[in-house]
C-alpha positions in Angstrom: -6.6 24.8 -2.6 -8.5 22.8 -5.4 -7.1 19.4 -4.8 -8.5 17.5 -1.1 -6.4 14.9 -0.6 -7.7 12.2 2.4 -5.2 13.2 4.6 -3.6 17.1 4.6 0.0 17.1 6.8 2.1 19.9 7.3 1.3 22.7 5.5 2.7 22.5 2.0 4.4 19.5 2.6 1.0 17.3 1.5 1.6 17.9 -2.1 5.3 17.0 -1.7 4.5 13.7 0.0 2.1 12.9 -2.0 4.3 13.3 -4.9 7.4 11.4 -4.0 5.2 8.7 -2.6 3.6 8.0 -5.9 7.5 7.9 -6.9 8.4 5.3 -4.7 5.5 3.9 -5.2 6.5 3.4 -8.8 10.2 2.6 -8.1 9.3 -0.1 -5.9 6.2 -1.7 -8.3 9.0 -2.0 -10.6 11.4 -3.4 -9.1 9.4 -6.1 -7.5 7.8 -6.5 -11.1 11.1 -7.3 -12.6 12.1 -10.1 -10.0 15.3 -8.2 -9.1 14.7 -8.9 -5.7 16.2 -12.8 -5.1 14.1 -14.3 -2.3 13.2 -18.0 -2.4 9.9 -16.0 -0.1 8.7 -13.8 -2.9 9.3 -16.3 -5.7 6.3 -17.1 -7.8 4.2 -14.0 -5.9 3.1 -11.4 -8.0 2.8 -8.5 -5.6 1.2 -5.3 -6.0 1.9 -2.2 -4.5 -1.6 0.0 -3.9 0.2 2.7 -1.8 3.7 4.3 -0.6 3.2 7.0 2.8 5.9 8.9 3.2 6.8 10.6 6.7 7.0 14.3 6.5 10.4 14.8 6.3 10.6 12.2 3.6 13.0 9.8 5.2 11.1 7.0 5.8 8.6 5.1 3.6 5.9 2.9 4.7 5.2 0.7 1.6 1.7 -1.0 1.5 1.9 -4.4 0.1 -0.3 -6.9 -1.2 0.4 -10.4 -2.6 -1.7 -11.4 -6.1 -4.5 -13.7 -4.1 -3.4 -12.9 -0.9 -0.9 -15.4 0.3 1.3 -16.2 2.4 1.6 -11.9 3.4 3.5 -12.6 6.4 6.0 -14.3 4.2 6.0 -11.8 1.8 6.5 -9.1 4.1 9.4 -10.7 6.1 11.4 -11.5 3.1 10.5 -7.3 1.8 11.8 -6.7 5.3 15.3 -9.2 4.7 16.3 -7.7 1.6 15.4 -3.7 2.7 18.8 -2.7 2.4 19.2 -3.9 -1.4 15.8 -2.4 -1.8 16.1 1.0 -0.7 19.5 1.2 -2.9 17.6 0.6 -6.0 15.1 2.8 -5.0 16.8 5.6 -4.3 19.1 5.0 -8.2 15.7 5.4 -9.5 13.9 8.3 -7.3 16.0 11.8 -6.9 15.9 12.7 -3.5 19.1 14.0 -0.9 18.4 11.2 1.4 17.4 7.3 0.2 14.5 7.1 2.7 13.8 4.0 4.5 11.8 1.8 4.2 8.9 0.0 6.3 6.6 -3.1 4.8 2.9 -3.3 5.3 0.4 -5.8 4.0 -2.6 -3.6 2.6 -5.1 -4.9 4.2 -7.4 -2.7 2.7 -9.2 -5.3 0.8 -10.2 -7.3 3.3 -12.1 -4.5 4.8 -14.2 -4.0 1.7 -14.7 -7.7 1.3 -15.7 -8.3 5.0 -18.1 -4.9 4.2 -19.7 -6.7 1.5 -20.1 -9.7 3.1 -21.9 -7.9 6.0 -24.0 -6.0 3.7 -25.1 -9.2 2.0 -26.1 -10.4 5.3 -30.4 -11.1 5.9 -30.6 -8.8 8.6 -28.6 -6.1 6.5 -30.8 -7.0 3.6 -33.7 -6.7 5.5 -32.6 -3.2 7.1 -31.8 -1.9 4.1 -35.4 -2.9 1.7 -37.6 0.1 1.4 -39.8 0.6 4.3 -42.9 -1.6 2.5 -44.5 -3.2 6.1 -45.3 0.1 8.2 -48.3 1.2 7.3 
């Protein structure tokens, strides 16, 4: 198999995933992107959506969220949550699939990790760790 992907499922179900995640991935950017969703809680937030898993049997999709800036996420992600049903209907107009899947709402917290990485990394004992062994001789 040329292609590693992070995280190889079921045998030849990976590829399929992978696929119809990126679909709902798309579906879902959009959506949100056009402000068809009305929520007074996701007015004025510009979300992004880095990732879509999808379960192997494709019914159920765990959408990874992330408000422009980072703000209120819990807001964000209960008002996702609130309007789920109207959600997955558009979603599955737009993606062909036998079943709408559901859907799930997480923030993607991904970010955060890196930043608190850096942020260690910049650290004076990091720093100090990491310079080129100059002092042992």
């Amino acid at each position: 198999m040329p292609h590693h992907h992070k995280k190889s499922t079921a045998p030849g179900g990976s590829q399929r995933q992978l696929r119809v995640g990126e679909t709902v991935r798309h579906a879902v950017a959009e959506i949100l992107a056009q402000g068809n969703v009305h929520d007074p809680d996701l007015e004025g937030h510009i979300i992004t959506v880095p990732e879509v898993k999808m379960s192997p049997d494709l019914k159920l999709a765990t959408i990874y969220v992330m408000p422009l800036g980072g703000r209120d996420t819990d807001k964000v992600i209960a008002a996702l949550a609130r309007n789920k049903k109207f959600l997955r209907g558009e979603v599955a107009h737009r993606v062909n699939l036998k079943f709408a899947p559901d859907l799930r709402f997480r923030v993607d917290d991904r970010f955060d990790e890196a930043e608190r990485i850096e942020k260690l990394l910049r650290t004076p004992e990091v720093q100090r760790d990491l310079a080129p062994d100059s002092d042992d001789k």
